[in-house]
C-alpha positions as CSV (number, residue, x, y, z in Angstrom):
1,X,110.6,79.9,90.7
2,X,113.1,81.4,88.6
3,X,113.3,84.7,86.4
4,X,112.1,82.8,83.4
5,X,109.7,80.6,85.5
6,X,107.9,84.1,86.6
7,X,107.8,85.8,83.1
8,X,106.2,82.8,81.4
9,X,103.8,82.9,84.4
10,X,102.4,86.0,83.7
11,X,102.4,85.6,80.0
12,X,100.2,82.0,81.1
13,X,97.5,84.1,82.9
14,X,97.1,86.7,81.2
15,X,96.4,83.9,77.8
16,X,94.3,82.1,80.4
17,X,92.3,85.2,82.0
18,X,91.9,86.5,78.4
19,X,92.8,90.1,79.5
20,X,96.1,92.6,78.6
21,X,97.0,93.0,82.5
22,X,97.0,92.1,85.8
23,X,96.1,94.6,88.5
24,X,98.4,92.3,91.5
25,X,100.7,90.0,91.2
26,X,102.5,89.0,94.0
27,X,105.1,86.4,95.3
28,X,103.0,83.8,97.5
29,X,104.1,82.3,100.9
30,X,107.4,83.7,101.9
31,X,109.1,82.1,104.7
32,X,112.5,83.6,104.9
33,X,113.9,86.7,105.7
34,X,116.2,86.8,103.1
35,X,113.5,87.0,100.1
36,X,114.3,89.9,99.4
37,X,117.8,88.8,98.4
38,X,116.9,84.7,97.0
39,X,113.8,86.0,95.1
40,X,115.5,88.7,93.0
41,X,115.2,87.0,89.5
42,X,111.4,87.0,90.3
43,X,110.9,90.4,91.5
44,X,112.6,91.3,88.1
45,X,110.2,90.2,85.9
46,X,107.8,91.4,88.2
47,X,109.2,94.8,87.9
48,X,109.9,94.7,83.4
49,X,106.0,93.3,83.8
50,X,105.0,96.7,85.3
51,X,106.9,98.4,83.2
52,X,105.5,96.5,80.1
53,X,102.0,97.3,81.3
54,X,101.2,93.7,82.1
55,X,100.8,94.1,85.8
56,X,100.1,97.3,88.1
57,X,101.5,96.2,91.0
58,X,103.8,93.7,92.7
59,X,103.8,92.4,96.2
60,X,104.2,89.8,98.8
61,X,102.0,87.6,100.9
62,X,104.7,86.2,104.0
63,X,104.1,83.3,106.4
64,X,107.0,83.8,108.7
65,X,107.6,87.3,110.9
66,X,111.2,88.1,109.4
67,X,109.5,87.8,105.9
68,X,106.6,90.0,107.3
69,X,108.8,92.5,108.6
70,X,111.4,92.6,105.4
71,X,108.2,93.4,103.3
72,X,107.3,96.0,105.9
73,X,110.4,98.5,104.3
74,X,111.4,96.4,100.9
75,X,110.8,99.6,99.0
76,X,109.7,97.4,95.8
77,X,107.0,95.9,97.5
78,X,103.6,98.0,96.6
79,X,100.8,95.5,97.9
80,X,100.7,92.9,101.0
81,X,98.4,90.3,101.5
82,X,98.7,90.2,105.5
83,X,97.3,87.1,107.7
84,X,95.6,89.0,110.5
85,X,92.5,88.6,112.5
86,X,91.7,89.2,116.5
87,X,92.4,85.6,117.6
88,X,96.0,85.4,116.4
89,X,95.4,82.2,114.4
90,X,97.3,81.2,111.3
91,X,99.1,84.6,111.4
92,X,102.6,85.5,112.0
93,X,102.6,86.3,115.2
94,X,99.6,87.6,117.7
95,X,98.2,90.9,116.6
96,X,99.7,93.1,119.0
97,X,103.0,92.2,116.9
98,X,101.4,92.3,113.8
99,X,99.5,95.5,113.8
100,X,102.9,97.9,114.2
101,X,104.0,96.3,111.2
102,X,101.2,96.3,109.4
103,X,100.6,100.2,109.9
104,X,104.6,100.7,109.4
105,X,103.7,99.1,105.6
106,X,100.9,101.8,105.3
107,X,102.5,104.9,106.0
108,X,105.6,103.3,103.9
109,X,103.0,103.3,101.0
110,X,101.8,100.2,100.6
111,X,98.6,98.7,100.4
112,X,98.0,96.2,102.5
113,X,95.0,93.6,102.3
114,X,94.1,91.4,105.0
115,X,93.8,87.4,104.8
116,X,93.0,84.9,107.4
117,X,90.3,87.5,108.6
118,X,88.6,85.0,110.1
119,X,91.8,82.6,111.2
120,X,91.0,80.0,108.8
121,X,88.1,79.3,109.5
122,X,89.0,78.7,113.6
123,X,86.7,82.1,114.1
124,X,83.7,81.1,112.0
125,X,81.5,80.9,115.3
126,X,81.9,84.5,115.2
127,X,82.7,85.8,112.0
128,X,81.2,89.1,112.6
129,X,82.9,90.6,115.0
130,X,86.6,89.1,113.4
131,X,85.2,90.7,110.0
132,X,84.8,94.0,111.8
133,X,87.9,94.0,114.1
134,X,89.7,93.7,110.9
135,X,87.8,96.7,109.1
136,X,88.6,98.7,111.7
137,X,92.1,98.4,111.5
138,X,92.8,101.9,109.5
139,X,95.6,100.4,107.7
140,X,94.2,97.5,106.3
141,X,92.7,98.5,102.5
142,X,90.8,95.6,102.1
143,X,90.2,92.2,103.0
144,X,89.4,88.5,101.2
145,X,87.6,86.0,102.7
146,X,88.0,82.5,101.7
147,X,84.4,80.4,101.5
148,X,82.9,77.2,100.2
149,X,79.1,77.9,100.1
150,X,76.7,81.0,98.8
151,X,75.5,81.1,102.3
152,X,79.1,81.6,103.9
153,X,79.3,85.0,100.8
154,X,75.9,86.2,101.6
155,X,76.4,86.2,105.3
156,X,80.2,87.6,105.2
157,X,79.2,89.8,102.7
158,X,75.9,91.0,105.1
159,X,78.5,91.5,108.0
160,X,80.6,94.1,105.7
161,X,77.7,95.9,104.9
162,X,76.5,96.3,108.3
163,X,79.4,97.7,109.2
164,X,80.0,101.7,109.3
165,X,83.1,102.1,107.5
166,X,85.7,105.0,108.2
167,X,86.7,107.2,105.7
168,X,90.3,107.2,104.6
């Protein structure tokens, strides 16, 4: 995508959302160190956005460890979407490589959410215990979840509120 490409984009869904701003946008998929540099254009508009009040914050999600750890100190990055879960699958590399970086993004200030909580799927036999091993990482803010069926919400969501949260 291109400068332009990113600015008609968030025009597009805010028409299509019917709403005045986004809370996150973020740059999806990054799979080269170097984004930082060949992304420019689009962190741009993503930076006149927030400044026009059309977005409140701007991020990354990365599927590559030199993406991961570029968005770990990019000082324009504000929110991360961060594949992690106690299995190591579909992440970036296994979690005792990921969790440094992830907690170098917190105390650099940025919020990180965590994806591939339960590895795609790979760790639905035990979902519980990946949902809570992610919650109990102090630097992840929050966590999504992707599922297919009102039984697979109810019983994530049933595993979240099970669990005793830490406050920040």
């Amino acid at each position: 995508s291109s400068k332009s490409e990113a600015e008609a984009d968030i025009d597009r869904f805010l028409r299509e959302l019917g709403t005045d701003y986004l809370d996150i946008v973020l740059m999806h998929c990054l799979t080269s160190a170097d984004w930082s540099k060949s992304k420019r254009g689009i962190m741009e508009a993503l930076t006149a956005a927030k400044a026009a009040g059309k977005i409140r914050a701007h991020g990354v999600s990365c599927h590559d460890l030199g993406a991961f750890e570029v968005a770990a100190d990019e000082p324009w990055v504000e929110v991360v979407l961060a594949r992690i879960n106690y299995g190591g699958h579909h992440m970036d590399g296994p979690p005792e490589t990921i969790i440094p970086i992830i907690e170098r993004m917190a105390d650099n200030g940025k919020g990180v959410y965590g994806m591939k909580v339960i590895g795609a799927g790979e760790l639905d036999d035990d979902a519980r215990n990946a949902i809570h091993y992610v919650l109990d990482l102090p630097s992840i803010e929050a966590i999504t979840i992707g599922m297919i069926s009102q039984a697979e919400v109810d019983e994530n969501v049933g595993w979240v509120e099970e669990h005793t949260l830490t406050p920040a």
